[in-house]
BAKOL-956573 format. One line per field, with one value per residue (C-alpha): residue number from 1; residue in three letters; x, y, z. Coordinates in Angstrom, 2 decimals. Example, Ala and Ser with C-alpha at 12.3 -4.5 7.8 and 13.67 -1.06 7.14 Angstrom:
<pts>
mipa 1	2
mimar ALA	SER
xx 12.30	13.67
yy -4.50	-1.06
zz 7.80	7.14
</pts>
This chain:
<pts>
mipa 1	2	3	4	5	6	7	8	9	10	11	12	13	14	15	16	17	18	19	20	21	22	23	24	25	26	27	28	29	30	31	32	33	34	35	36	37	38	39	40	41	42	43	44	45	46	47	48	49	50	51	52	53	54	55	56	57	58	59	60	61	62	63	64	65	66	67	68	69	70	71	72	73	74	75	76	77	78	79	80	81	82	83	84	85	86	87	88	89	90	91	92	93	94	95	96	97	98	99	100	101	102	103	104	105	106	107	108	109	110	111	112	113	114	115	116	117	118	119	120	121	122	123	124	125	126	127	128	129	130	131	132	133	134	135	136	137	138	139	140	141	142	143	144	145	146	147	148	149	150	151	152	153	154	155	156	157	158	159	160	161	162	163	164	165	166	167	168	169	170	171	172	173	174	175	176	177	178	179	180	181	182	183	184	185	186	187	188	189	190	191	192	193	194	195	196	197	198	199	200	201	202	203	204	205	206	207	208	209	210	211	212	213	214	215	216	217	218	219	220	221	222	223	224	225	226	227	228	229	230	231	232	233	234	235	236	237	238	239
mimar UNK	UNK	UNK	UNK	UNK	UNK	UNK	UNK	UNK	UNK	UNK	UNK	UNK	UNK	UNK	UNK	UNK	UNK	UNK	UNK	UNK	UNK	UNK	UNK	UNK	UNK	UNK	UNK	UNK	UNK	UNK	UNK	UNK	UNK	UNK	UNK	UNK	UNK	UNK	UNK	UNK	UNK	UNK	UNK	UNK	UNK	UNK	UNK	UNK	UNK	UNK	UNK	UNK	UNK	UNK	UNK	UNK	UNK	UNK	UNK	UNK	UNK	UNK	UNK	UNK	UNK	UNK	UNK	UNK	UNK	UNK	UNK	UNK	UNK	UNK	UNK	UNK	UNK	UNK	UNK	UNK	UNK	UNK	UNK	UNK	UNK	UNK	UNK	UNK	UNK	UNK	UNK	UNK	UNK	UNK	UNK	UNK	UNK	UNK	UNK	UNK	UNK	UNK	UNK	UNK	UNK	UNK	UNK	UNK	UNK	UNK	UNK	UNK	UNK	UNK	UNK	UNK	UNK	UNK	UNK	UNK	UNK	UNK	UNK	UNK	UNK	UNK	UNK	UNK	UNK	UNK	UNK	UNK	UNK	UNK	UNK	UNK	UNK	UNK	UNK	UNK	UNK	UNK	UNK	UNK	UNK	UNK	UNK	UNK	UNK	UNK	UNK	UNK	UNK	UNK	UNK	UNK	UNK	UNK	UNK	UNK	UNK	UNK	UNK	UNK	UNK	UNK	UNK	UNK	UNK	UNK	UNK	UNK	UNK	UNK	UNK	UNK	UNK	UNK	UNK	UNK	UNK	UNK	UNK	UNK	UNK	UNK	UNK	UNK	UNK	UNK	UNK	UNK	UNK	UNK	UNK	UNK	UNK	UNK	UNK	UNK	UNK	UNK	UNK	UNK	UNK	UNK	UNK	UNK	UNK	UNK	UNK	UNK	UNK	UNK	UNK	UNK	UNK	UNK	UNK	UNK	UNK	UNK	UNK	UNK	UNK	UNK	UNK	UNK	UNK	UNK	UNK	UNK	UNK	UNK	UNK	UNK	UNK	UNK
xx -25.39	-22.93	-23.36	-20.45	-22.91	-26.24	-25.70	-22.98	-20.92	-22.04	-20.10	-19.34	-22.81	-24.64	-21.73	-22.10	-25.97	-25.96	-23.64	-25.44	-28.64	-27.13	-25.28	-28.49	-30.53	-27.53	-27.36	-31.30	-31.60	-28.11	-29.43	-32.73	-32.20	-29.95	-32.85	-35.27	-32.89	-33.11	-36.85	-38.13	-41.46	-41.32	-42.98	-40.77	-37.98	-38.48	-37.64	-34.74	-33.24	-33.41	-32.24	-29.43	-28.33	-29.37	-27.65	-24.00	-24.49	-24.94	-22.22	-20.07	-21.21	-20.02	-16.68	-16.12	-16.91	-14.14	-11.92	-12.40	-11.77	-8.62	-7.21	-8.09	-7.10	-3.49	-3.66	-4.56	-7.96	-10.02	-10.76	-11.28	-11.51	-14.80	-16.22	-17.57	-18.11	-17.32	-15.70	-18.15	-15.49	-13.13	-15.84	-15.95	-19.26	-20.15	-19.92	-21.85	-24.02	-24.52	-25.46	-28.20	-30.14	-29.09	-30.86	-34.53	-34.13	-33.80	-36.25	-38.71	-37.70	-37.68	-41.94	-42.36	-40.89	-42.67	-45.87	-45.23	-44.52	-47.93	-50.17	-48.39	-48.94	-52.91	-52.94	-51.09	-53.99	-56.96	-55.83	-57.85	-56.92	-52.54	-50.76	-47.14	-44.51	-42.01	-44.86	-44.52	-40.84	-40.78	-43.10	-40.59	-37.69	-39.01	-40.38	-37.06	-35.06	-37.41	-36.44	-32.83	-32.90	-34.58	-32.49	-29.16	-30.83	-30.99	-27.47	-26.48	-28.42	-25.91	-22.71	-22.29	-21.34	-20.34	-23.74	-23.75	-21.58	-23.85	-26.91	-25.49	-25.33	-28.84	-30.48	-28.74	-30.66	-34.02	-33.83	-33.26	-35.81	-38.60	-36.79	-38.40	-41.68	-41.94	-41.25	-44.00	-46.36	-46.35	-48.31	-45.85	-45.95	-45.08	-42.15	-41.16	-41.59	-39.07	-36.76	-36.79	-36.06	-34.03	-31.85	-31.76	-31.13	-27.87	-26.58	-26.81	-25.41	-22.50	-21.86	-21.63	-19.13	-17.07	-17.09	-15.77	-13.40	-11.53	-13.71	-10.81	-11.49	-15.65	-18.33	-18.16	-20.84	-23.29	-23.04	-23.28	-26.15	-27.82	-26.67	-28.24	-31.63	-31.22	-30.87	-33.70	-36.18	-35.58	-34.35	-38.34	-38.99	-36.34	-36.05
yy 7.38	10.10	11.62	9.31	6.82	8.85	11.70	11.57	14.98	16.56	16.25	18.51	18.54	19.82	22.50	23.24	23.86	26.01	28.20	28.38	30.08	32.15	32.96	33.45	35.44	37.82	38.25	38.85	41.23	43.26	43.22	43.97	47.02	48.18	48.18	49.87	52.59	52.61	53.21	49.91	49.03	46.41	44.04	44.96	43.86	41.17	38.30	40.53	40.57	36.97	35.90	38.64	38.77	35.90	33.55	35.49	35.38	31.31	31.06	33.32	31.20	27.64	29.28	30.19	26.81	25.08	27.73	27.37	23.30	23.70	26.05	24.04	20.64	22.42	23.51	27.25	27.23	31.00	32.01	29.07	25.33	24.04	22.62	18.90	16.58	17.18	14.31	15.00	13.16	15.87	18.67	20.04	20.21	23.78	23.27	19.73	22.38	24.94	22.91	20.93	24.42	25.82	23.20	23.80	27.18	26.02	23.41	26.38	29.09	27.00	26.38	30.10	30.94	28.57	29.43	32.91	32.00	30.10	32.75	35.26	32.63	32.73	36.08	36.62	33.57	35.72	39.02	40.36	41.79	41.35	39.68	40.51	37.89	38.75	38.07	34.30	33.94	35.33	32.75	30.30	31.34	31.15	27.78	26.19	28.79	26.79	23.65	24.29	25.20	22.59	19.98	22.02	21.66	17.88	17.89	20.05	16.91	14.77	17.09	17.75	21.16	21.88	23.44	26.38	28.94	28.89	28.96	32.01	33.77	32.34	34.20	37.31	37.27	36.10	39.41	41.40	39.86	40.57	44.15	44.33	42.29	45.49	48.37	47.04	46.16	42.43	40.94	43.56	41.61	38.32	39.61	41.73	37.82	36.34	39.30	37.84	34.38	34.51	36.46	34.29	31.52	33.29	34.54	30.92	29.01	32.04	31.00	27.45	28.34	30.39	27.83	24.77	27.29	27.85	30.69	33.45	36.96	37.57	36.10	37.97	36.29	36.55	40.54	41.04	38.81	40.81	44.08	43.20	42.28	45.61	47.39	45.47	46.62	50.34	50.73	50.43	53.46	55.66	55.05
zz 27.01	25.62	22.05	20.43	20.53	20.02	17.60	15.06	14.05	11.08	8.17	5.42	3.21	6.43	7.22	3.69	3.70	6.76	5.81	2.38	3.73	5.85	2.92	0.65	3.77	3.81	0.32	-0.05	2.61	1.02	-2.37	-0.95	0.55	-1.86	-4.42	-1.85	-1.63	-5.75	-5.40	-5.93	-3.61	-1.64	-4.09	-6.93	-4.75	-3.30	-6.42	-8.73	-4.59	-4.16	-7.71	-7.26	-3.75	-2.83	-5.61	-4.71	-0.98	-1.38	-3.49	-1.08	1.54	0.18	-0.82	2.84	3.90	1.50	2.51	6.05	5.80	3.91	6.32	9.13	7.52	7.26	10.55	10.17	11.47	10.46	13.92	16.80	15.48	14.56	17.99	16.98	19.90	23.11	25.55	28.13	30.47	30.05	30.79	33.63	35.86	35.42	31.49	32.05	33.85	31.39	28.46	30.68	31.02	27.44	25.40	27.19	26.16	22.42	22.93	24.03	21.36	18.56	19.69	20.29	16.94	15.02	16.44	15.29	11.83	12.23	13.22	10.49	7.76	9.31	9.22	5.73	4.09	5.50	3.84	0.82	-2.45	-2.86	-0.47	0.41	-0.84	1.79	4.77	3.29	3.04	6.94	7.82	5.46	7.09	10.93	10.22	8.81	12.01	14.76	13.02	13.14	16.42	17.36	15.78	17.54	21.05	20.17	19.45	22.52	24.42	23.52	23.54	19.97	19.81	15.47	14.48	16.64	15.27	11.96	14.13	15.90	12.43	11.84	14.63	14.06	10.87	12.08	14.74	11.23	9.64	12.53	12.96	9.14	9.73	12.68	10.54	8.12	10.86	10.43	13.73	15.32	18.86	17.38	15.94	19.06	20.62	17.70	18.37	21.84	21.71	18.68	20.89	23.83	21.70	20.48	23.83	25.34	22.66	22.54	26.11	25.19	22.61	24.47	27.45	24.73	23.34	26.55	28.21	27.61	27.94	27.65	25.45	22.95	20.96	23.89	24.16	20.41	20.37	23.00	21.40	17.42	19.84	21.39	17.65	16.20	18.55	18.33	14.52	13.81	15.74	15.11	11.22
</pts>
C-alpha cells in the first residue's frame, strides 16, 4: 500500500501548530537569555520568559505560516514548495532507498529521547528542597520532540514528506535545549545522548528533503544540522 491510501497530508491546523512551538521554544529561549543577561537567576526567568518570549515567538510563528500559504497559493513559494506526498512511482530507487533506512533512525531516536526525558523527570521528582522549573519543561519538551518524531517516521513510512522541515527546526532546538540542560549539569550524559540523536534525526530527514527537492548543489540542511550538534557540545565547556 502507498501513503495516498494510508496516511493523509496534513492540512493547515497541524502546519499551523508546528510551526507554533517552534515559534514559542524560540521565543522562550530569546527572551530567556535576554533576561539572564539582565541578572535574573534562572528561576526568576523562567515564567516572565515564557509569558514574554514565548507568547510573541507563537504569534510570529502562525503569521509565517499564513504568509507562507498565501505566497505559495499565488505561486511565490518562500524558499522550496512545501513537500506533501510523494508519488512513490515517480521516485526513483535510491530515494525509495533512502527513506526505507531514514525512518528506523526516527523510530530509534524518538525511544532514546524519550527515555532521557524519563530518567530526568526521575531524577528531577527525587530531588530535595526546590526543584528547577526548567528541568520539567526539558523533560516536557523531549517528551512531546520523541512524539513528533515519532509520528514523522510514521509518515516517512508511507511517503508523506510535509512535516519535516518544521521537525528540522524542532531538533535544532532540542540540541539547544540539552546544550543548556549540560551547562547546568542536568543528567549531563543523557543530554550529550539527546544532542546526539536529535542531530541524526535532522541530518537524515535534511537528506530526505534535499533528495524530494531535486538534490541540487549539497544538503545544506544536513551539514548545518551536524554543525548546531557540533556547537552544542562544546559551547558548555568553553562558556
Amino acid at each position: 500500500m502507498t501513503g495516498s491510501s494510508v496516511t493523509p497530508a496534513r492540512g493547515l491546523a497541524a502546519h499551523m501548530v508546528s510551526w507554533i512551538v517552534i515559534g514559542a521554544v524560540v521565543g522562550w529561549f530569546v527572551a530567556y537569555e535576554i533576561l539572564r543577561f539582565g541578572g535574573d537567576s534562572p528561576t526568576e526567568a523562567g515564567l516572565p520568559a515564557l509569558w514574554t518570549g514565548g507568547v510573541v515567538g507563537a504569534l510570529l510563528g502562525a503569521g509565517f505560516v499564513v504568509l507562507a500559504r498565501r505566497a505559495e497559493a499565488s505561486g511565490r513559494a518562500i524558499g522550496f514548495r512545501r513537500m506533501r506526498k510523494a508519488d512513490i512511482t515517480r521516485m526513483t530507487t535510491t530515494d525509495r532507498e533512502i527513506v526505507r533506512w531514514v525512518w528506523p533512525i526516527l523510530f530509534g531516536a524518538a525511544g532514546i529521547i524519550a527515555l532521557v526525558a524519563i530518567v530526568i523527570g526521575i531524577h528531577w521528582l527525587t530531588l530535595h528542597g526546590a526543584r528547577p522549573k526548567s528541568s520539567i519543561l526539558m523533560v516536557v519538551w523531549d517528551l512531546v520532540v520523541a512524539a513528533w518524531i515519532f509520528d514523522e517516521g510514521r509518515r516517512l513510512q508511507d511517503y508523506v514528506f510535509e512535516g519535516i522541515d518544521a521537525l528540522w527546526f524542532g531538533c535544532l532546538l532540542t540540541m539547544v535545549l540539552a546544550s543548556i540542560g549540560i551547562s547546568r549539569s542536568v543528567i549531563v550524559g543523557g543530554q550529550v545522548v539527546v544532542i546526539v540523536a536529535a542531530a541524526a534525526v535532522a541530518a537524515t530527514i535534511g537528506i530526505v528533503g534535499w533528495r524530494v527537492a531535486g538534490g541540487r548543489y549539497v544538503p545544506v540542511a544536513t551539514i548545518v544540522g551536524v554543525l548546531v550538534a557540533g556547537l552544542c557540545l562544546v559551547a558548555p565547556l568553553v562558556w
